[in-house]
C-alpha positions in Angstrom: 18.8 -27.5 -15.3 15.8 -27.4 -17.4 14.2 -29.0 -13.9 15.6 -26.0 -11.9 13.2 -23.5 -9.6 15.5 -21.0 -10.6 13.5 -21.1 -13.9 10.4 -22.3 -13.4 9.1 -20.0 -10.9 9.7 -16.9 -13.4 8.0 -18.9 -15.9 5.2 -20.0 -13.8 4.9 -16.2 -13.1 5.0 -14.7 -16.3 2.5 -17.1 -17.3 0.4 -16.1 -14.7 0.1 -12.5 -15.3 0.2 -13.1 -19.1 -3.0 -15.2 -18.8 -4.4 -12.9 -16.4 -4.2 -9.7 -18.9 -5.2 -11.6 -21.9 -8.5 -12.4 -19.9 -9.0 -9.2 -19.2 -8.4 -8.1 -22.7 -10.8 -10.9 -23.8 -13.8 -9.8 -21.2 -12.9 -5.7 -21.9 -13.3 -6.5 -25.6 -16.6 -8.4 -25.1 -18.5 -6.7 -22.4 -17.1 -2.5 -22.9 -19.2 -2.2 -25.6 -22.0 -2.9 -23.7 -20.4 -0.6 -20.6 -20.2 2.3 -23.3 -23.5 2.5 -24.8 -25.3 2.3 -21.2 -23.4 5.1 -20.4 -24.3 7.0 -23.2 -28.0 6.4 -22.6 -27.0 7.4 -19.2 -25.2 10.7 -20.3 -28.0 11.7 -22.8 -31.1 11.3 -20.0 -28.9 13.2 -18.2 -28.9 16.4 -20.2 -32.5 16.6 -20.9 -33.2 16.1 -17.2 -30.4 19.3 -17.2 -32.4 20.9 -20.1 -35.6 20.3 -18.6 -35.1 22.1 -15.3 -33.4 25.0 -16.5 -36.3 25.6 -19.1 -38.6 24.8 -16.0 -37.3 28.0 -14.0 -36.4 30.6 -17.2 -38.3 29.6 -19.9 -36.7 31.5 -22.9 -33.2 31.0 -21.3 -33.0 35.0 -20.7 -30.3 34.3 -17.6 -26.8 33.8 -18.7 -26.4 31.5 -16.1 -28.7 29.2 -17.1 -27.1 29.1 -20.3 -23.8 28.5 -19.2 -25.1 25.4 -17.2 -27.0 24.1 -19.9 -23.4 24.9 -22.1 -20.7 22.8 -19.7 -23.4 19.9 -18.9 -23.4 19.6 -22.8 -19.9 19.6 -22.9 -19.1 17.6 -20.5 -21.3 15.1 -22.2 -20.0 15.6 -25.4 -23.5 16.0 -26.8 -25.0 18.2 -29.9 -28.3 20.2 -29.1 -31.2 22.0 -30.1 -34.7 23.3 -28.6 -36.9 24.9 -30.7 -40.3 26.4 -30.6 -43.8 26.1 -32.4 -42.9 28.5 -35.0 -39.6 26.3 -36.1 -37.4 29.4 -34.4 -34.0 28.0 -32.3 -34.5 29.2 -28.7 -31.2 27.2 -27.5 -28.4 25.3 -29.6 -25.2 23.8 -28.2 -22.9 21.9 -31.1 -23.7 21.7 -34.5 -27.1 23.7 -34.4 -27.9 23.7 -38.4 -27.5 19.9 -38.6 -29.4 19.2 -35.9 -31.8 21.4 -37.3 -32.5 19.8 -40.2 -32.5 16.4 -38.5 -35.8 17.9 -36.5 -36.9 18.9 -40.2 -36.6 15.0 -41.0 -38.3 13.8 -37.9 -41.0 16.6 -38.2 -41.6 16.4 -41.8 -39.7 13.1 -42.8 -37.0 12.1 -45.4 -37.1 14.8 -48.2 -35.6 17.0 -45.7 -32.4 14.8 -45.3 -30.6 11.7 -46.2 -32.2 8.2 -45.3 -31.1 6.9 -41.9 -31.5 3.6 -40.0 -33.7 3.7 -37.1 -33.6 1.5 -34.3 -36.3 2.5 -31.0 -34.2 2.2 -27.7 -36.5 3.7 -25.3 -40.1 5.8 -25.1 -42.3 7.5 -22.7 -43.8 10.5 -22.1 -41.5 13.0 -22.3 -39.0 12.0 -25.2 -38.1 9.2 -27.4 -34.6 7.4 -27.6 -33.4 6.0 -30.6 -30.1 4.6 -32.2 -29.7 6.0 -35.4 -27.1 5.1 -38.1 -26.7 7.7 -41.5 -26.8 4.9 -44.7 -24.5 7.5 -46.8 -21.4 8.6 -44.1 -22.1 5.4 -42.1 -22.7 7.6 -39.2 -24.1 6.3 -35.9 -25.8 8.6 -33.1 -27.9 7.9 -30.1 -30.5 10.4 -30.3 -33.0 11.6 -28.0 -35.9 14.0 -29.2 -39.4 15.2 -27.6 -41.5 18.1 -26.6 -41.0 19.7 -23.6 -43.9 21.1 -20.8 -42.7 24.6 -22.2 -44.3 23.4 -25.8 -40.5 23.6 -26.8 -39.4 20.9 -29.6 -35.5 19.3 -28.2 -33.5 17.1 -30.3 -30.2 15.8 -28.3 -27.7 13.8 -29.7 -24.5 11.7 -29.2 -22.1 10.1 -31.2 -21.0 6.9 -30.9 -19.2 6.0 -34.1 -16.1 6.5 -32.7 -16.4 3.5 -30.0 -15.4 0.5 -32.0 -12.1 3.1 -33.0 -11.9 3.1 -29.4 -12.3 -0.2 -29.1 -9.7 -1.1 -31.4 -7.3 1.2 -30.1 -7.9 -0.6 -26.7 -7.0 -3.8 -27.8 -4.0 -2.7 -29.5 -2.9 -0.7 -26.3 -3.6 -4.1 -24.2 -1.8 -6.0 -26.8 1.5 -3.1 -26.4 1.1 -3.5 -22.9 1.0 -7.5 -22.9 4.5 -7.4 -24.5 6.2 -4.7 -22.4 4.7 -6.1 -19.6 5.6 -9.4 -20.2 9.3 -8.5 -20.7 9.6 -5.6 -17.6 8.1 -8.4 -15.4 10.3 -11.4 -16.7 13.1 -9.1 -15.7 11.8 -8.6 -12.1 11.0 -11.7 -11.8 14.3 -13.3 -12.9 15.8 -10.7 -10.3 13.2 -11.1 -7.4 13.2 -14.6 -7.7 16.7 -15.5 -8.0 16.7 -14.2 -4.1 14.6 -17.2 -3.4 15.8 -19.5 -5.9 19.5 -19.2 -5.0 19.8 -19.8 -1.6 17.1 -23.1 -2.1 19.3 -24.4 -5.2 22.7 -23.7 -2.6 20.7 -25.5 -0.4 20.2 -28.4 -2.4 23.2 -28.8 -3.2 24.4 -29.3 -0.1 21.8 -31.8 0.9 23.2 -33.6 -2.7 26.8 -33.4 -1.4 25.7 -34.4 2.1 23.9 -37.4 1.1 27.4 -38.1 -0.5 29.4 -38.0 3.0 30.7 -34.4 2.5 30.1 -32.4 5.3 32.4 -29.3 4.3 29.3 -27.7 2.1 27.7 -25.2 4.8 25.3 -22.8 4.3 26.6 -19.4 4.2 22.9 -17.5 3.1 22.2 -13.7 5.1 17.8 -14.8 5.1 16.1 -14.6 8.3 13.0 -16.2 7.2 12.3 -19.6 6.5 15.2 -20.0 4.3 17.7 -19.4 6.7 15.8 -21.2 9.4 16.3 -23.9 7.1 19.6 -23.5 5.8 21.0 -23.2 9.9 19.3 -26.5 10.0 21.0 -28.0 7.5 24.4 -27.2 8.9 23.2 -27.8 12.5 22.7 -31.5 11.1 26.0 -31.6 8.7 27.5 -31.2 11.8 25.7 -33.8 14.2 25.7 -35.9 10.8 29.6 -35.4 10.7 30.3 -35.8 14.3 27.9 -39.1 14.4 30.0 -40.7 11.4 33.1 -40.0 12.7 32.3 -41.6 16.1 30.6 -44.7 14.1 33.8 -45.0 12.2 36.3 -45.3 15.5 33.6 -47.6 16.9 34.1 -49.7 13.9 37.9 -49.4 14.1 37.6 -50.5 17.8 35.2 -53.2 17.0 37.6 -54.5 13.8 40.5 -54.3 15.7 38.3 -56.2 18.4 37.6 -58.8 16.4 40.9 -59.6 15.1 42.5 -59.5 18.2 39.9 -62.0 19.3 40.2 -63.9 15.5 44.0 -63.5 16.8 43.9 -65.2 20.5 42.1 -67.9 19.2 44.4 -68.9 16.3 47.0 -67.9 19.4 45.5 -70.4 22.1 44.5 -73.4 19.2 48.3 -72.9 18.2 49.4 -73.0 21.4 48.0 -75.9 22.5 49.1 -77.7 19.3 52.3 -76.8 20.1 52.6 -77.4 24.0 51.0 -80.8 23.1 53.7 -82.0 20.4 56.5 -80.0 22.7 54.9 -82.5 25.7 54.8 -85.3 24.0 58.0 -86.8 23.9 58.9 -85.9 27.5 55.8 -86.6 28.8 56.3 -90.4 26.8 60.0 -90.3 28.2 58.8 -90.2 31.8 56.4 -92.5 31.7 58.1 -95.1 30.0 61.5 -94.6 32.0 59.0 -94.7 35.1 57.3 -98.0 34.2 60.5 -99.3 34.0 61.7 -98.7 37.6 58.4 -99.9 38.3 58.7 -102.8 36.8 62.4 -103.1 37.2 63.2 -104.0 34.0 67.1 -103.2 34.9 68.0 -103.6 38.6 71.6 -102.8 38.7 71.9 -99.4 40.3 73.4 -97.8 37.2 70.7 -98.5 34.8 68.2 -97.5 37.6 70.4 -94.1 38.2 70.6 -93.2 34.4 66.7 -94.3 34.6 66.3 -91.8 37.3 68.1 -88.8 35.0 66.5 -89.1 32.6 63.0 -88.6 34.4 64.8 -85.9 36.0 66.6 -84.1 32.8 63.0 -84.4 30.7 61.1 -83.0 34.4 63.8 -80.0 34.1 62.7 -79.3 30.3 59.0 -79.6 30.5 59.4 -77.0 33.7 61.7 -74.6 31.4 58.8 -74.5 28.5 56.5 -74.1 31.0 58.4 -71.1 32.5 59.0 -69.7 29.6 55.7 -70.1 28.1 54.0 -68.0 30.9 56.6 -65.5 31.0 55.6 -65.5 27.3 52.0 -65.6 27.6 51.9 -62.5 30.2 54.5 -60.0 27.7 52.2 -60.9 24.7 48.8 -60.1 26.6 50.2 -57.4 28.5 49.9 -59.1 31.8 53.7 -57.7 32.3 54.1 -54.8 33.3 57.3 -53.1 31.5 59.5 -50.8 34.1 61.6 -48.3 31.7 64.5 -46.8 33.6 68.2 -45.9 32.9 70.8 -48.8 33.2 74.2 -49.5 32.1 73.8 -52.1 28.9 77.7 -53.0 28.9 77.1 -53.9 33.0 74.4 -56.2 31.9 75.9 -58.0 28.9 79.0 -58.6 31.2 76.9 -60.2 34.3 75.4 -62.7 31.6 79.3 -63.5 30.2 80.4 -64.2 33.6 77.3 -66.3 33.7 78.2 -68.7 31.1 82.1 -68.7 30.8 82.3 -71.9 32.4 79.7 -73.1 29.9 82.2 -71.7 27.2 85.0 -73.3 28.9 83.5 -76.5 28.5 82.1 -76.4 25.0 85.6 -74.8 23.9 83.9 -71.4 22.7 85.8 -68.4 22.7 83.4 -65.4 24.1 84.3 -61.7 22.6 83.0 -58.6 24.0 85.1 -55.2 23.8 83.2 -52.7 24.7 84.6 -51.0 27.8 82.9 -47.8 28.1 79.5 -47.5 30.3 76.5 -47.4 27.7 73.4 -46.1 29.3 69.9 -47.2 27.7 66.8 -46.6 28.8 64.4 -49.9 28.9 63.1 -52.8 31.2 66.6 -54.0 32.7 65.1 -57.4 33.7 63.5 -57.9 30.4 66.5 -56.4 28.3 68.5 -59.6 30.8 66.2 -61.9 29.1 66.9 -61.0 25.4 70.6 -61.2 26.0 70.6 -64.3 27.7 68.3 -66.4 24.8 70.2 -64.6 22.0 73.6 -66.0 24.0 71.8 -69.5 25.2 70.8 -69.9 21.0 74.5 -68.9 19.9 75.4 -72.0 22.4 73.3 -74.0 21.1 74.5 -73.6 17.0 77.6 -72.6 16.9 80.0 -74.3 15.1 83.5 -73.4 12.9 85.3 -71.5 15.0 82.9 -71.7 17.9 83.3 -67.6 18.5 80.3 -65.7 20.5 81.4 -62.1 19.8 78.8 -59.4 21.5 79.2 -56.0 20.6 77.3 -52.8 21.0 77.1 -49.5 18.3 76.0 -46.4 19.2 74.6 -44.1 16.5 71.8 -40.8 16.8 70.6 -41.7 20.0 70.1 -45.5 19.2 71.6 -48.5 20.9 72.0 -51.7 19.0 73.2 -54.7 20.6 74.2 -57.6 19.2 75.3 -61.3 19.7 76.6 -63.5 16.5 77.6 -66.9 16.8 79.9 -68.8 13.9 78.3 -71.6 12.5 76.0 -72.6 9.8 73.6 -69.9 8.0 70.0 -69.7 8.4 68.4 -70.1 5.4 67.0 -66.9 3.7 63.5 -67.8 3.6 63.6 -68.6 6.7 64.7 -66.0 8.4 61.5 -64.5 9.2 60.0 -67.5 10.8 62.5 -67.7 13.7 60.5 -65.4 15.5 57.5 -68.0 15.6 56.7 -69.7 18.8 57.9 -73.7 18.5 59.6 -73.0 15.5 63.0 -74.9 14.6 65.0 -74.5 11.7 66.8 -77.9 12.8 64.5 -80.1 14.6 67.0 -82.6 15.4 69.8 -80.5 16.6 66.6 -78.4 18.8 66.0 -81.7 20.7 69.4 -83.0 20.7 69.9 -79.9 23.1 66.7 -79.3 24.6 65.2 -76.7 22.7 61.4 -75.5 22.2 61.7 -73.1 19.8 60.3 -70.5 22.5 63.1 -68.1 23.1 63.5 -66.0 20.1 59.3 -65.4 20.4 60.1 -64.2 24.1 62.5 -61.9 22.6 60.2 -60.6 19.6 57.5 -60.3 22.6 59.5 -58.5 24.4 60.6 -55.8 21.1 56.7 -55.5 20.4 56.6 -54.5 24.1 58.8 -51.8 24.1 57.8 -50.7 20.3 61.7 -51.7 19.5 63.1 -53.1 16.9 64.6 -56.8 16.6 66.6 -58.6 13.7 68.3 -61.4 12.6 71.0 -61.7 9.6 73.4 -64.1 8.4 77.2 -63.5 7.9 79.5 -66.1 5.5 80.6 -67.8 8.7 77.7 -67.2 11.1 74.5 -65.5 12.4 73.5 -62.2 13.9 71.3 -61.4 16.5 70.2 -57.8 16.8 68.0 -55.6 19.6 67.6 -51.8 19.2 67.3 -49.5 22.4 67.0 -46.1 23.3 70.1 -44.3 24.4 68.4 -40.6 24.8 65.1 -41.5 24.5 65.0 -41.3 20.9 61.5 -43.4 19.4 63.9 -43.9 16.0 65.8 -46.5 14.6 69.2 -47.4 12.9 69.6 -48.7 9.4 72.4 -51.8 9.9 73.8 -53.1 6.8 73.6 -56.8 7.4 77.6 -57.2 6.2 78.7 -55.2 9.2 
């Protein structure tokens, strides 16, 4: 604060104007002595040139008019007079008549007539003689001017000036008085006049501090039209812009980070992805060609050797086409190549279609299929896709069941949410790696995922597809099995159920 305009420009001020009036108490004191006693000389020249023409035109002062002009001119001048003739008799006195009297005594006949005085000659000519004069006994000083007239007429005029360096003093004391009350009535005004300035610059510099610190809600709210409010309209004018400009640069680095991790993303996506379709290729890819050399070569010739030869070129053909299926159907949900076709459909329809689809698979594995829901259940979603969900979570309940060897599908309505469900008995997935099921190629089992010709690709075709739709998707283990779950909408609700994994 000590920094601050608001209080340096007062100060600057007051110092200023302080300095300014002791100067001109410093030159008064040095140069109004000088200013006084030139216009006395100027004053006393000026009554005798007054006496001298009145005396010119009435000699002996017989017109009462010519008195009185002689009378104000010596009052006006503050000046003592006397004018005497050549037989020592007063033809005109102004003032103190008898002193100046004898002090015509004392020039005329010297000292004896009066006390001894100090004489200093200013100025002489013809017609009178100017001196300074100071009395050694009442420390008196006069400026005296004395001479004869044309008339024959002897004048003594005569001013004081003893009471200059009084004046003086009381000068300097009055500059001093007004110094001080100066000084404090102007360091009020200023403190006022200036904190109109100083406020709205300090307002303005603290938003330009709070600015440059990325706040833009400091705005200028100052009533100047002159260059302050030019100034402080420009300042919000560019808070604004500034604000505006930040925010954009901010989304365009949102864009440009989510850029580059979807790009970070798709590339840990495609080197994955051909790891995976390499190893997934491998082994049928090696199964072909060695089954194949060996027709070639015909290493077995009896037909039923070349037949089982033949199937399993053709069973290993059938698997490498099913990944390869389901890997682009993959591919296009995941970069949004598919497009997703929401519309009303009956779920229970649906889930029924794909039992009727694999009951002579049940037959033959000996599992017993459950699915009670009667009642028409109407979701809104991607029909095919919804098909596609079902039909992996049923194909992966084929493929581990076990115990019992139940499928049981249900479906539970609840707030406007449709969860359906497939769970298989069988062996539990392991907790830790229940979260991993979802990952393209990944097997909990590997040798019970090629005993039947799995890729691991399903489940991600499913999690694809919930990421699609913005649903939900779930997987939890009972004490004799595992649970598939998908959430729909059943009145277009965006929200979700809580499930307890026991139910």
């Amino acid at each position: 604060m000590k920094h601050s305009i608001k209080y340096k420009l007062p100060i600057l001020i007051i110092v200023i104007m302080t300095v300014a009036i002791a100067l001109a108490s410093t030159f008064g004191t040095a140069f109004i002595e000088k200013y006084y006693i030139s216009h006395k000389k100027d004053v006393i020249v000026a009554v005798y040139n007054k006496m001298a023409q009145v005396v010119k035109e009435d000699k002996d002062l017989s017109e009462s008019d010519n008195v009185q002009a002689l009378n104000d001119e010596c009052e006006n001048a503050g000046v003592t007079i006397i004018m005497i003739d050549s037989s020592g008799n007063t033809i005109y006195e102004y003032g103190a008549g008898k002193t100046l009297q004898r002090r015509w005594q004392e020039m005329i006949y010297g000292a004896a007539f009066g006390a001894e005085r100090e004489r200093t000659i200013i100025e002489k000519n013809d017609n009178y003689t100017m001196q300074r004069a100071r009395d050694l006994l009442s420390d008196q000083e006069y400026y005296e001017l004395f001479g004869t007239l044309d008339s024959g007429y002897y004048f003594v005029i005569r001013v004081s000036v003893q009471n200059m360096r009084e004046t003086l003093n009381i000068t300097n004391k009055f500059y001093l008085i007004l110094l001080i009350s100066m000084t404090v009535v102007m360091t009020i005004m200023m403190i006022i006049v200036t904190r109109r300035y100083t406020d709205p610059i300090l307002e303005l510099a603290t938003i330009s501090t709070r600015m440059s610190n990325l706040d833009f809600d400091a705005k200028y709210t100052g009533k100047h039209k002159d260059e302050i409010g030019v100034l402080g309209n420009s300042m919000n004018e560019l808070s604004a812009k500034l604000e505006g400009t930040i925010l954009e640069l901010k989304k365009a680095n949102i864009e440009l980070q989510k850029d580059i991790e979807q790009k970070i993303e798709i590339d840990e996506m495609r080197k994955d992805f051909i790891s995976n379709v390499s190893h997934e290729l491998k082994t049928p890819i090696a199964l072909i060609q060695g089954y194949a050399e060996g027709l070639k070569d015909n290493i077995n010739d009896d037909p039923e050797s070349m037949e089982f030869y033949c199937d399993v070129i053709i069973d290993e053909s059938d698997k490498m086409n099913k990944m390869v299926k389901k890997l682009l159907a993959l591919t296009q949900i995941e970069f949004g190549n598919k497009q997703v076709n929401i519309e009303r459909f009956n779920l229970v329809d649906v889930m029924e279609g794909i039992i009727k689809s694999v009951q002579l698979r049940a037959e033959q594995e000996n599992v017993k299929i459950i699915f009670e829901n009667k009642e028409p259940v109407y979701v809104w979603a991607d029909e095919f896709q919804i098909e596609e969900v079902i039909t992996n979570y049923v194909s992966n309940a084929f493929n581990h069941i076990d115990g019992k060897r139940i499928i049981e599908m249900k479906i539970v309505e609840k707030d406007g949410i449709v969860r359906m469900s497939v769970f298989n008995t069988g062996k539990q997935i392991p907790e830790n790696e229940l979260e991993n099921v979802w990952i393209k190629f990944y097997k909990v089992d590997k040798a019970r995922t090629r005993e039947y010709g799995g890729n691991g690709i399903g489940l991600s075709i499913v999690k694809a597809i919930a990421d699609s739709m913005n649903k939900k998707c779930g997987v939890f283990n009972h004490e004799d099995g595992v649970e598939f779950w998908f959430e729909l909408d059943g009145k277009a609700s965006e929200e979700g159920l809580e499930y307890d994994s026991n139910n």
